[in-house]
C-alpha positions in Angstrom: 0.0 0.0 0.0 1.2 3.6 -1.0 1.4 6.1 1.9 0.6 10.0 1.0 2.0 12.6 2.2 -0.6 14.9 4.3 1.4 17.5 3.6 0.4 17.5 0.0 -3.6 18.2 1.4 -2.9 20.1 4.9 -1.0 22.5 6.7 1.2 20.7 8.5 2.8 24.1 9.2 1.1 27.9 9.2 4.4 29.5 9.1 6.5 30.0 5.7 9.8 32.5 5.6 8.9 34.5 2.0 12.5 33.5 -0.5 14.1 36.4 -0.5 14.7 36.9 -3.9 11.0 36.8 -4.7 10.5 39.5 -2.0 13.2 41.9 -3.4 11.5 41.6 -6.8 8.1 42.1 -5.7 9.4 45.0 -3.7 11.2 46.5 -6.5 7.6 46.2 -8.8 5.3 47.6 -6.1 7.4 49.6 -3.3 5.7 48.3 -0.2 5.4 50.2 2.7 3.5 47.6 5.7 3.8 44.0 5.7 1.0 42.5 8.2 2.7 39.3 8.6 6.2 40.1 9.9 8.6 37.2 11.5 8.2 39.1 14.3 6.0 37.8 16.8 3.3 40.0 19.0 1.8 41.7 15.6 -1.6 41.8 15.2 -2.2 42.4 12.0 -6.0 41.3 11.3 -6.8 43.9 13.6 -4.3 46.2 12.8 -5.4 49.2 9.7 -2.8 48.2 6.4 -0.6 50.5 5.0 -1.1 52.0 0.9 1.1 48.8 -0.7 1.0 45.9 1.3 3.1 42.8 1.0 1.5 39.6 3.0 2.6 36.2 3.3 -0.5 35.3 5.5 -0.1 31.9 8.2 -1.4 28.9 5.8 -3.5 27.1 8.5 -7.0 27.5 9.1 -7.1 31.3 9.3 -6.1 32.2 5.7 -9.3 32.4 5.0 -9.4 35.5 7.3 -5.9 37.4 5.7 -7.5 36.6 2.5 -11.0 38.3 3.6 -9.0 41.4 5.2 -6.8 42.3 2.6 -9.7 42.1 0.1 -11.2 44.8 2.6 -8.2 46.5 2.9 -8.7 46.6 -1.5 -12.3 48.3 -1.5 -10.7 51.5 0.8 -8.1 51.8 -2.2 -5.1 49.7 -0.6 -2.8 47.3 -2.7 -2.2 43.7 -1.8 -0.1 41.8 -2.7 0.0 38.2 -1.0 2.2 35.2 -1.5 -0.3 32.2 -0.4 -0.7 28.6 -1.4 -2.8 27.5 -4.6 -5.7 25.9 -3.1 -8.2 26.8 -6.1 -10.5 24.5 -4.4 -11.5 26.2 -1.2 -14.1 29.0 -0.6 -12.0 31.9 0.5 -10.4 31.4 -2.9 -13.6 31.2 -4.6 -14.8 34.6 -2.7 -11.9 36.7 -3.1 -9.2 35.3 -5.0 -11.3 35.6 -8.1 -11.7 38.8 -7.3 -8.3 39.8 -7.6 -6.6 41.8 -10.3 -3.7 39.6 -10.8 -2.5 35.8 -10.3 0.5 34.7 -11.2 0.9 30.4 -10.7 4.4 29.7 -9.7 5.6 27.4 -11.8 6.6 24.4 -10.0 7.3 24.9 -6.0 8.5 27.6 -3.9 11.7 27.0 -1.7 10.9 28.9 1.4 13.9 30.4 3.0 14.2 28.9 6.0 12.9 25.2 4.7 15.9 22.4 2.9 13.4 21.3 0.8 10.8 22.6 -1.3 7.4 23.4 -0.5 4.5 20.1 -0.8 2.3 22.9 -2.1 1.7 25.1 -5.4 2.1 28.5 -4.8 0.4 31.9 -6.5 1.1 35.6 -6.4 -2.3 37.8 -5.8 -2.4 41.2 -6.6 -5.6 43.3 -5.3 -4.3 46.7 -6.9 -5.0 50.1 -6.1 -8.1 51.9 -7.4 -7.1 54.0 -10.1 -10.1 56.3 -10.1 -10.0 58.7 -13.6 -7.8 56.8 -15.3 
C-alpha cells in the first residue's frame, strides 16, 4: 500500500519564511510600505489598519481564509495587496476573493521557502488586489 503525504492536502505548518529573492522583486515592482505578517512575533495584523502597498505572506492554516478576507477589505478603501499564499483553487476563500483579484500569477513548479531544505508540498500563487485607479 502507497502512503501519501498529508502534507500535500494540509497544513502541516502555518508559518513559511517569504525566498528572498522573490520578495526583493516584488518590492522592486510595487514599493511596499506595511507588511502585516512580519517574522516578528506579537503583531496583530488582522486587527491592525494596512498601509497603501502591502506585501503579506499570511499563516497557511485554518485562518487564511481571514488574511484573505482582510486584505480584500483592505482593496475596497483603495489599498494594494499583494500576497504570496498557497494555490488551493479548491477552497471558498479562494472562490470569494481570490477571483476577485486583479492579478494571479501560478508559480511554476514549488516555492523553496527560505528557512525550509526542501521545497514546499504545495503550489504557490502571487495575488495582486491593486490600487483603485479612479479617472484613469
Amino acid at each position: 500500500m502507497t502512503r501519501v503525504n498529508r502534507g500535500l492536502f494540509t497544513s502541516l505548518r502555518a508559518d513559511w519564511m517569504t525566498p528572498k529573492a522573490l520578495y526583493q522583486a516584488l518590492d522592486a515592482e510595487f514599493g511596499f510600505d506595511f507588511d502585516p505578517c512580519p517574522a516578528k512575533p506579537n503583531t496583530d495584523g488582522l486587527g491592525s489598519e494596512w498601509g497603501k502597498i502591502n506585501f503579506v505572506n499570511p499563516p497557511y492554516g485554518k485562518e487564511i481564509g481571514k488574511w484573505i478576507q482582510k486584505g480584500y477589505e483592505q482593496n475596497l478603501k483603495g489599498k494594494t495587496v499583494v500576497f504570496l499564499i498557497p494555490s488551493r483553487t479548491d477552497t471558498q476563500w479562494w472562490h470569494d476573493y481570490i477571483m476577485k483579484a486583479n492579478e494571479i500569477r501560478f508559480i511554476r513548479g514549488r516555492l523553496k521557502f527560505d528557512d525550509q531544505k526542501n521545497s514546499a508540498p504545495f503550489p504557490s500563487a502571487i495575488v495582486v488586489f491593486k490600487q483603485k485607479q479612479y479617472g484613469k
